[in-house]
C-alpha positions as CSV (number, residue, x, y, z in Angstrom):
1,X,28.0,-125.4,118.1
2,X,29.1,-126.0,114.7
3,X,29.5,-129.4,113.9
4,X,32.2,-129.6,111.5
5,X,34.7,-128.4,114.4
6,X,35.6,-130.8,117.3
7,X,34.7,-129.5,120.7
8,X,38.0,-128.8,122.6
9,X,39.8,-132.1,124.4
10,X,39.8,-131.2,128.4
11,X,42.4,-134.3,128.4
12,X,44.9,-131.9,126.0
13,X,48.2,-131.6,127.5
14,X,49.8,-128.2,126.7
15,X,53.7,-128.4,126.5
16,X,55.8,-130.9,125.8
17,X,56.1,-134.8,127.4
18,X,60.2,-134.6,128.0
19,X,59.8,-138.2,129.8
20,X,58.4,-139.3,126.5
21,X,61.2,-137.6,123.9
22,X,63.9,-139.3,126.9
23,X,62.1,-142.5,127.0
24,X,64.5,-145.4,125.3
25,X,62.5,-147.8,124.7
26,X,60.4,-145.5,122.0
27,X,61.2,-146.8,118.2
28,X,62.1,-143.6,116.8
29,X,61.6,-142.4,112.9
30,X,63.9,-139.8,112.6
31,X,64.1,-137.2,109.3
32,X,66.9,-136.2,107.7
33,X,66.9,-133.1,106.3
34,X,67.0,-130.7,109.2
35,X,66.7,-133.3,111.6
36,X,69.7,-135.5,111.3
37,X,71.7,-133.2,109.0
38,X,71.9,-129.3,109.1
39,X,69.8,-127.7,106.4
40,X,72.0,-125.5,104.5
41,X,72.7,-125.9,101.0
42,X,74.2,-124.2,98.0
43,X,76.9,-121.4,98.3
44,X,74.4,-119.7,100.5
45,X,73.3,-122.9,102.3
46,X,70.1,-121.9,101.6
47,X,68.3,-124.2,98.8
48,X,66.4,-122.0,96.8
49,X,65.4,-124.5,93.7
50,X,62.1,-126.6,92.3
51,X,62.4,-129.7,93.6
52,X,62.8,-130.9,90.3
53,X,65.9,-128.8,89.5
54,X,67.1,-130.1,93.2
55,X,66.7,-133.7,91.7
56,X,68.1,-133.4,88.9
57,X,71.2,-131.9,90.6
58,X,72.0,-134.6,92.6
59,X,72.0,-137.1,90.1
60,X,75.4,-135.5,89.5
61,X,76.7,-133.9,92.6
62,X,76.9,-135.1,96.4
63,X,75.9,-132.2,98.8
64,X,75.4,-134.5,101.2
65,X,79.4,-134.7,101.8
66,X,79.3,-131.5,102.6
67,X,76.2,-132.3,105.4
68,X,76.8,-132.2,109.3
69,X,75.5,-133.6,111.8
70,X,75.1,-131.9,115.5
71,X,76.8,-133.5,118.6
72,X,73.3,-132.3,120.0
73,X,72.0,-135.1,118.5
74,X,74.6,-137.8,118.6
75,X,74.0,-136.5,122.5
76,X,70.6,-137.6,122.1
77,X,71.1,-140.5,120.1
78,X,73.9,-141.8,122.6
79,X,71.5,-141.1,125.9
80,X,68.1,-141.0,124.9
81,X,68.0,-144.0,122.1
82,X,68.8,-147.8,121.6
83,X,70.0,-148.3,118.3
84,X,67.8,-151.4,117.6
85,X,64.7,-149.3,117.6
86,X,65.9,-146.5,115.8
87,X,64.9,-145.8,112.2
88,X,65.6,-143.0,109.3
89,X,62.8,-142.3,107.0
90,X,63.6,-139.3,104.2
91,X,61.8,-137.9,101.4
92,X,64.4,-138.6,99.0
93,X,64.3,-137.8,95.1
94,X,66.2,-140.8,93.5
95,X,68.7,-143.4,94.2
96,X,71.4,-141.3,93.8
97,X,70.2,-138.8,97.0
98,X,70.0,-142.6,98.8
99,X,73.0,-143.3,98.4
100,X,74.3,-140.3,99.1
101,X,72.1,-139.9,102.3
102,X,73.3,-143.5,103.5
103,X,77.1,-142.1,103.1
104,X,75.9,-139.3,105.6
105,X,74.5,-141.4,108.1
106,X,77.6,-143.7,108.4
107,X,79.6,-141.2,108.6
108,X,78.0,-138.9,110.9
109,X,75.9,-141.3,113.2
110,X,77.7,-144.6,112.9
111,X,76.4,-147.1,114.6
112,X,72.8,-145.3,115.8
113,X,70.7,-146.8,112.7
114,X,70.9,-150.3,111.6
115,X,71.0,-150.5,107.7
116,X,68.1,-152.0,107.2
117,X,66.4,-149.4,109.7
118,X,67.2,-146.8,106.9
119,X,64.0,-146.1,104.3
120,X,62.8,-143.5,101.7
121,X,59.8,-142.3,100.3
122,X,59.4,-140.5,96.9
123,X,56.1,-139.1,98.6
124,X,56.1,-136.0,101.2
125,X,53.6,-138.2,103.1
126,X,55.0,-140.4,105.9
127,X,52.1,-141.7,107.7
128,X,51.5,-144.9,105.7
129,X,54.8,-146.3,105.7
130,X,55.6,-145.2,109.5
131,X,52.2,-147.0,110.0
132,X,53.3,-150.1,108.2
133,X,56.3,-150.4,109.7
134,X,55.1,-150.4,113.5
135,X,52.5,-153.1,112.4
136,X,54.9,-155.0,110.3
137,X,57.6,-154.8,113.1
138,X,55.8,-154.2,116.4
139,X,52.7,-153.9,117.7
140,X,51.5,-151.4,115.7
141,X,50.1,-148.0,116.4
142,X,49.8,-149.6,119.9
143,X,54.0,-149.3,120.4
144,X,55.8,-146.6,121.7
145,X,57.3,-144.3,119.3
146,X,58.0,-141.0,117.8
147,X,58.8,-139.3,115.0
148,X,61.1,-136.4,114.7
149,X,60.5,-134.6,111.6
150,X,61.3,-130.8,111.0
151,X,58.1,-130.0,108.1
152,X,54.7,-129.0,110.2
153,X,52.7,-130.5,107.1
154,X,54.8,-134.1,107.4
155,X,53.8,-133.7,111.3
156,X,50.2,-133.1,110.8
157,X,49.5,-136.2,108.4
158,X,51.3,-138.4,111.0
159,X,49.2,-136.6,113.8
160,X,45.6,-137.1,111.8
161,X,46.9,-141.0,111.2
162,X,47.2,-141.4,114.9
163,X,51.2,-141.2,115.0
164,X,53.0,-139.6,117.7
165,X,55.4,-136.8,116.0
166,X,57.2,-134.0,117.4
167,X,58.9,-130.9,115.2
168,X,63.0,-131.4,115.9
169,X,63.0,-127.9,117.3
170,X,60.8,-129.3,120.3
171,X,64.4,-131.2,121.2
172,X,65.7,-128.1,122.0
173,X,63.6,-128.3,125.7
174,X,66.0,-131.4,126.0
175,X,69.0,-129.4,125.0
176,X,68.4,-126.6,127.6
177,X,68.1,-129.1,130.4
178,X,70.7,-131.5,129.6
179,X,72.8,-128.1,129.4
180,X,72.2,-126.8,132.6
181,X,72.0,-130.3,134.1
């Protein structure tokens, strides 16, 4: 066998946990961008920029008064969540997106995210600062949690540093059932 590959994990659980992504006493780490907010921009609603030229934009315009949430996930939020242990963590490109992105969340998902459970990175890595906060707040990697993220690259780096993450699209399971519930 070749050793730079890991054998295969007999304990690997295919399909998804749904007790888990229900459980409420998870902290949750939610995204914004295509998580919390639909992802559709520009006349479009499809950003097709640098992410320079994106940054630059919004130092001077507010998209994210145009940006909806889903009832889907106030649903969740109301049902599945306590707001205490629910967090917001975006990749954001200045202080103007933060603010902008902090107007959104009040206004779309009042009361689910304490103010000071609202953080941004510069960085598209989230693993350090989701790892400093369960350490700094709870019990570490040890606590229950889950992030909910919508980029499969942000989701593998939390994976590798031992996070539990989940792609937003696996909330859809949750959907169907709560729908034909």
């Amino acid at each position: 066998m070749n050793s730079q590959f890991k054998s295969f994990d007999p304990a690997y659980q295919l399909g998804l946990d749904t007790r888990l992504m229900r459980d409420p006493q998870l902290v949750r780490v939610f995204d914004i961008d295509g998580v919390l907010a639909i992802y559709g921009y520009g006349s479009d609603g499809i950003n097709v920029c640098s992410d320079t030229e994106f940054d630059a934009f919004m130092e001077s315009h507010d998209l994210y008064q145009y940006a909806r949430g889903t009832a889907f996930m106030r649903s969740y939020l109301k049902s599945c969540t306590i707001p205490h242990l629910n967090y917001v963590l975006s990749q954001s490109g200045n202080e103007a997106q933060d603010r902008q992105k902090i107007a959104f969340l009040k206004r779309e998902y009042d009361g689910f995210f304490p103010e000071d459970h609202i953080l941004f990175t510069r960085e598209p890595d989230k693993t350090s600062i989701v790892a400093k906060l369960l350490s700094e707040h709870f019990d570490g990697l040890a606590t229950p949690h889950l992030c909910i993220d919508d980029d499969v690259r942000v989701l593998d780096k939390l994976q590798v540093g031992g996070i539990k993450a989940i792609h937003v699209s696996s909330l859809l399971l949750l959907a169907e059932m709560m729908h034909s519930a």
